[in-house]
MDTraj code that builds the backbone (N, CA, C; nanometers):
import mdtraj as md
import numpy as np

residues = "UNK UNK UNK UNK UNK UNK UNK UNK UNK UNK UNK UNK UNK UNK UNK UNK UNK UNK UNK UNK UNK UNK UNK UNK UNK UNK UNK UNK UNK UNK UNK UNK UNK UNK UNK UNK UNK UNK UNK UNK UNK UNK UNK UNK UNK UNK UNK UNK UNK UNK UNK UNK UNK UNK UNK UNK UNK UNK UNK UNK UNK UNK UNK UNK UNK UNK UNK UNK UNK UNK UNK UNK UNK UNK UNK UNK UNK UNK UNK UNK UNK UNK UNK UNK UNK UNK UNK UNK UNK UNK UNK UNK UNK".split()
xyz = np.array([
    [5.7256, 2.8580, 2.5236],
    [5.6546, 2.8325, 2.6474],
    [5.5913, 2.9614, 2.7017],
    [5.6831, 3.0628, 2.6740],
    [5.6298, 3.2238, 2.7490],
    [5.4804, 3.2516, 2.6878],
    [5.4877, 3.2107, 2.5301],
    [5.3940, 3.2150, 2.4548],
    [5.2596, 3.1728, 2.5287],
    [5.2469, 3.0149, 2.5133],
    [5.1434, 2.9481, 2.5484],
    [5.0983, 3.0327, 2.7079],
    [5.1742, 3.0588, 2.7778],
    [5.1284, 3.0809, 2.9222],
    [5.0819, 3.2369, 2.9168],
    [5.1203, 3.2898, 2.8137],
    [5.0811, 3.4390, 2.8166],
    [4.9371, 3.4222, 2.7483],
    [4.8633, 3.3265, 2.6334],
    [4.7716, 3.3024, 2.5889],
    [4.6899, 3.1903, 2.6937],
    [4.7094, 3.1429, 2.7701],
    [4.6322, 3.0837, 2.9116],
    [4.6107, 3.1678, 2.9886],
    [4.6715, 3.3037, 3.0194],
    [4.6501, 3.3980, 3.1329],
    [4.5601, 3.5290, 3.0733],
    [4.5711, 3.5055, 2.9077],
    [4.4202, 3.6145, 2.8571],
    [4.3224, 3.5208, 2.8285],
    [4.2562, 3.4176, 2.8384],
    [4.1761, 3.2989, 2.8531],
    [4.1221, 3.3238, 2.9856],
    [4.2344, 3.3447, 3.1071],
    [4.1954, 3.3319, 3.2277],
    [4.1097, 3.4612, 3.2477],
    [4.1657, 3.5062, 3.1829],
    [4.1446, 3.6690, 3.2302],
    [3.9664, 3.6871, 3.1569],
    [3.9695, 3.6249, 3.0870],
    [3.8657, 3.6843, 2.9238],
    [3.7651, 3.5505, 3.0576],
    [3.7464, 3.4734, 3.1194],
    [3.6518, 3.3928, 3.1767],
    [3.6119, 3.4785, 3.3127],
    [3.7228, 3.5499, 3.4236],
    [3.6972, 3.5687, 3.4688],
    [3.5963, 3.7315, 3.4876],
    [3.6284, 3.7913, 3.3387],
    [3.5181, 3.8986, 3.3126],
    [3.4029, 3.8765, 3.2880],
    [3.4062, 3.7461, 3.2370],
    [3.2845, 3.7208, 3.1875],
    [3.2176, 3.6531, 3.2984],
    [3.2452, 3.5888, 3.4066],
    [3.1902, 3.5674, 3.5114],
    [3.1436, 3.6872, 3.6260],
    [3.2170, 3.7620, 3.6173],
    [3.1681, 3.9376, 3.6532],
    [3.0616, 3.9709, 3.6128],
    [3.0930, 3.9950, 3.4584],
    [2.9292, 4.0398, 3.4180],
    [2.8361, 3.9735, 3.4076],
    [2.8387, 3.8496, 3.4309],
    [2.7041, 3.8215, 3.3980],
    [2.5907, 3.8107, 3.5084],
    [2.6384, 3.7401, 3.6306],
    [2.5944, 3.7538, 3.7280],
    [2.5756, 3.8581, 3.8339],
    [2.7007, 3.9389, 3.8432],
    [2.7612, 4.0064, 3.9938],
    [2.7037, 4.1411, 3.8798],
    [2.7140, 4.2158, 3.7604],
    [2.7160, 4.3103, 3.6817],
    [2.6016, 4.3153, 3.6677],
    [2.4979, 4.2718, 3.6132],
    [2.3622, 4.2806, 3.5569],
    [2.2646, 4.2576, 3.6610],
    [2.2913, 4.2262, 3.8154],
    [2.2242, 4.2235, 3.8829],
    [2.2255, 4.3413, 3.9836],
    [2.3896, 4.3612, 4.0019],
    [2.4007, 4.4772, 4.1188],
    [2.4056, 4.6143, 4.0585],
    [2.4532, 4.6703, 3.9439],
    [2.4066, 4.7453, 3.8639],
    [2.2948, 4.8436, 3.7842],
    [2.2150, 4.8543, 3.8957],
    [2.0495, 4.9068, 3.8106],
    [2.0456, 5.0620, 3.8050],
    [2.1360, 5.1591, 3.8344],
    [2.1325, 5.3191, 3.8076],
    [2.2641, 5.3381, 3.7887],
    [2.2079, 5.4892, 3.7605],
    [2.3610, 5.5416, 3.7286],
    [2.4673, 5.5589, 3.8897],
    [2.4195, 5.5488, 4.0283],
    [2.4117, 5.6367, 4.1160],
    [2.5135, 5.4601, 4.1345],
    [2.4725, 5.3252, 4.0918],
    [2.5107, 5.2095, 4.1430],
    [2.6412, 5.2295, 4.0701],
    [2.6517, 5.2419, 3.9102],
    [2.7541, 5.2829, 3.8138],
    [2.8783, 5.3358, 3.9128],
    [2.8250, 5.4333, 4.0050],
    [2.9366, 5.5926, 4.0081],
    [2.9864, 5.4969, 4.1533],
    [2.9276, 5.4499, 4.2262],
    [2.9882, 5.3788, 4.3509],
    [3.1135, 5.2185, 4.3041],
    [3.0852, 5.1667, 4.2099],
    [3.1248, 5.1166, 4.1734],
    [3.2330, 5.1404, 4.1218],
    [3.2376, 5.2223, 3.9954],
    [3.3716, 5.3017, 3.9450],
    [3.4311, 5.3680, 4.0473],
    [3.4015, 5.4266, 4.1671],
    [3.4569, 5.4991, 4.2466],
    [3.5447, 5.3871, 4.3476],
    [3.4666, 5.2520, 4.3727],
    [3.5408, 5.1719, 4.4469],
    [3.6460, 5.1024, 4.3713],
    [3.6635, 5.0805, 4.2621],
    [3.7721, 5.0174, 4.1474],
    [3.8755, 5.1226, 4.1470],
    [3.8462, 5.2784, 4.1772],
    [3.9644, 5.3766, 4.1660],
    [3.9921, 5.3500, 4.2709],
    [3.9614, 5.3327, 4.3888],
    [3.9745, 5.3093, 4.5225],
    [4.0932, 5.2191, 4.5179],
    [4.0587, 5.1185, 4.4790],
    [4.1292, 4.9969, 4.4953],
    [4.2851, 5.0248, 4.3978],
    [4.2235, 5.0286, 4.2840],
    [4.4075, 5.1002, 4.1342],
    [4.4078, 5.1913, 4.1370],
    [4.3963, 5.2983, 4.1569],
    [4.4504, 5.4024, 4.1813],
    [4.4907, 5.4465, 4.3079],
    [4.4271, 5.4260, 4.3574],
    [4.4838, 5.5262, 4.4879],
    [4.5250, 5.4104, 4.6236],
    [4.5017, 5.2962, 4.5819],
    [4.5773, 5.1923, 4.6744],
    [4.5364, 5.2245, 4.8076],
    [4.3610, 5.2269, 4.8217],
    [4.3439, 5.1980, 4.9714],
    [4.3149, 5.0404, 4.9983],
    [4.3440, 5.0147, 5.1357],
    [4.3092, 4.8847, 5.1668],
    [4.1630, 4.8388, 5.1471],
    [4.1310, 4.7032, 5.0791],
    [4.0452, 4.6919, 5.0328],
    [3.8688, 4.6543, 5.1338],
    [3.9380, 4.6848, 5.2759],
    [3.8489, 4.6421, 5.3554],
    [3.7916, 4.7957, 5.3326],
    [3.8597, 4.9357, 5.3727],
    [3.8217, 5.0716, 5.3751],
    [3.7003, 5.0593, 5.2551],
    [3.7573, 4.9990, 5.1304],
    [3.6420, 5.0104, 5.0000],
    [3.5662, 4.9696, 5.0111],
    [3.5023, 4.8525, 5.0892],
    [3.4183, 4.7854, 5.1049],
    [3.3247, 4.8527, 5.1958],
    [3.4122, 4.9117, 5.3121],
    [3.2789, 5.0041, 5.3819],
    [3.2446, 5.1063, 5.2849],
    [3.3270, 5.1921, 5.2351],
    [3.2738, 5.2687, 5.1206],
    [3.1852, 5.2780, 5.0817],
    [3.1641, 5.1368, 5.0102],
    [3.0547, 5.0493, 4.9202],
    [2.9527, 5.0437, 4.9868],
    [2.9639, 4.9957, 5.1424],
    [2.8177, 4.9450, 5.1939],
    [2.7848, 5.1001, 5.2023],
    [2.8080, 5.1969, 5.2633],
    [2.7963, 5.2733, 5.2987],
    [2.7073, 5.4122, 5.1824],
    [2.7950, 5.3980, 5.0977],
    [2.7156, 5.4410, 4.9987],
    [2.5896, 5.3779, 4.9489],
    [2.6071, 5.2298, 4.9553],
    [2.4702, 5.1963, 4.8774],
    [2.3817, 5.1851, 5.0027],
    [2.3760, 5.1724, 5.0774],
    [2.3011, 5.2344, 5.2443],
    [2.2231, 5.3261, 5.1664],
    [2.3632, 5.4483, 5.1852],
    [2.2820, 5.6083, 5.1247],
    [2.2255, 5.6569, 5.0002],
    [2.2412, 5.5205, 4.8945],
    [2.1346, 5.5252, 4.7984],
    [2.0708, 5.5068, 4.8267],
    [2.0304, 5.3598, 4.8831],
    [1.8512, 5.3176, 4.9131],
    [1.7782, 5.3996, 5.0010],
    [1.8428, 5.4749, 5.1015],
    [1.7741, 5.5679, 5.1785],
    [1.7182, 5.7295, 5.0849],
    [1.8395, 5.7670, 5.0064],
    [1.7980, 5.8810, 4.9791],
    [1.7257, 5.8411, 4.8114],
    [1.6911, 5.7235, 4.7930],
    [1.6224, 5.6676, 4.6933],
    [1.6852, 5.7820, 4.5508],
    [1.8514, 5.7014, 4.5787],
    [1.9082, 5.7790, 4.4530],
    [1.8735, 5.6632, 4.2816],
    [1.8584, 5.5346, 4.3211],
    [1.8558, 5.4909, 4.2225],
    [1.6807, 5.4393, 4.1906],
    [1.6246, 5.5010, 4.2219],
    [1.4427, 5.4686, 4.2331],
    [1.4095, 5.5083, 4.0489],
    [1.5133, 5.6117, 4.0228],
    [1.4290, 5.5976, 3.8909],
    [1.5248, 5.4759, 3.7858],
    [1.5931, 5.4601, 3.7628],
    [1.6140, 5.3445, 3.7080],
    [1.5282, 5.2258, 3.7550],
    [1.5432, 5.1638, 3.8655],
    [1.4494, 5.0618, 3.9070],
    [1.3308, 5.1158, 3.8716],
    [1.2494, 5.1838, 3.8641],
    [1.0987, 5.2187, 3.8076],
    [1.1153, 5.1955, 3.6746],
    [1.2275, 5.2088, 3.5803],
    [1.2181, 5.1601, 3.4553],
    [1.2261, 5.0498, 3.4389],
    [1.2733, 4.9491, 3.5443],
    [1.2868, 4.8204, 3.5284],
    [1.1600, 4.7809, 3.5302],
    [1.0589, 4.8427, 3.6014],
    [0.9451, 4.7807, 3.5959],
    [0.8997, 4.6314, 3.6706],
    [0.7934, 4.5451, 3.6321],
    [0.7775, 4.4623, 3.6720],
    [0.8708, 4.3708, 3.6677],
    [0.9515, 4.3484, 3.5906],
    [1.0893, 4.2754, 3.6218],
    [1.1732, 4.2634, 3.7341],
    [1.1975, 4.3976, 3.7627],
    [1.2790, 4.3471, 3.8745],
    [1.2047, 4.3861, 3.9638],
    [1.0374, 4.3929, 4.0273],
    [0.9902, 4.3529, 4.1403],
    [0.9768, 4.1575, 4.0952],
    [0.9651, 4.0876, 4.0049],
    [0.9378, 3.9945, 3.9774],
    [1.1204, 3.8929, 4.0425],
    [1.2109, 3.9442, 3.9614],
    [1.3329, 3.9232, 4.0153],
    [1.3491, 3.9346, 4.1923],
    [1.3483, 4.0451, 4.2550],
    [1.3520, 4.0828, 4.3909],
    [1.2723, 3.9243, 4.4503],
    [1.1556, 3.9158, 4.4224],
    [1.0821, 3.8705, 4.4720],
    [1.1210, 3.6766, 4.4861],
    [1.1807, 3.6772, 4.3685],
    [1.2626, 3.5325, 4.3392],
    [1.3382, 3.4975, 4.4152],
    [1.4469, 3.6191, 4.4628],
    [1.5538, 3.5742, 4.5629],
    [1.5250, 3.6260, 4.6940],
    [1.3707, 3.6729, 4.7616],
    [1.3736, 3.7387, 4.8252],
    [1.3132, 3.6043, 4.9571],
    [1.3920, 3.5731, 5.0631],
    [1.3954, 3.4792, 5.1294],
    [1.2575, 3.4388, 5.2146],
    [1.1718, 3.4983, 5.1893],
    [0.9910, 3.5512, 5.2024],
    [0.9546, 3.4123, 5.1554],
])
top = md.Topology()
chain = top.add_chain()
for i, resn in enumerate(residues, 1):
    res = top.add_residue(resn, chain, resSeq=i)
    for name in ("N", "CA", "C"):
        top.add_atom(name, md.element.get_by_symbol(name[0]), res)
traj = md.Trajectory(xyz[None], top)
């Protein structure tokens, strides 16, 4: 029985990554500058055990101070017409 439930909980596990990346990963993800806020909020959270509301301002906060200090402008310029084409899809306009 330990068996089967230990092979249902890497199933669970192996769906819920893959629901990460495909949507929440490949969209919020476009520089390295998005990369380093990201990894920095996951240490946040396992390693160093802050409360997860603190990470979240973190998060906004930093990506605030990307778009302002246009840290991730050159990746998005490589995206090119894509992701003004994307933006523009979900953009409530």
């Amino acid at each position: 029985m330990n068996a089967l439930l230990s092979g249902v909980n890497a199933a669970v596990i192996g769906l819920l990554a893959t629901a990460l990346y495909s949507p929440v990963w490949t969209s919020a993800i476009l520089s390295e500058a998005d990369f380093a806020i990201a990894a920095i909020g996951f240490f946040m959270l396992t390693r160093w055990k802050i409360p997860p509301l603190a990470v979240v301002v973190f998060c906004a906060v930093a990506g605030i101070a990307e778009t302002v200090l246009h840290l991730g402008y050159v990746a998005r310029e490589r995206l090119g017409v894509e992701y003004i084409i994307n933006c523009a899809a979900v953009s409530p306009t």
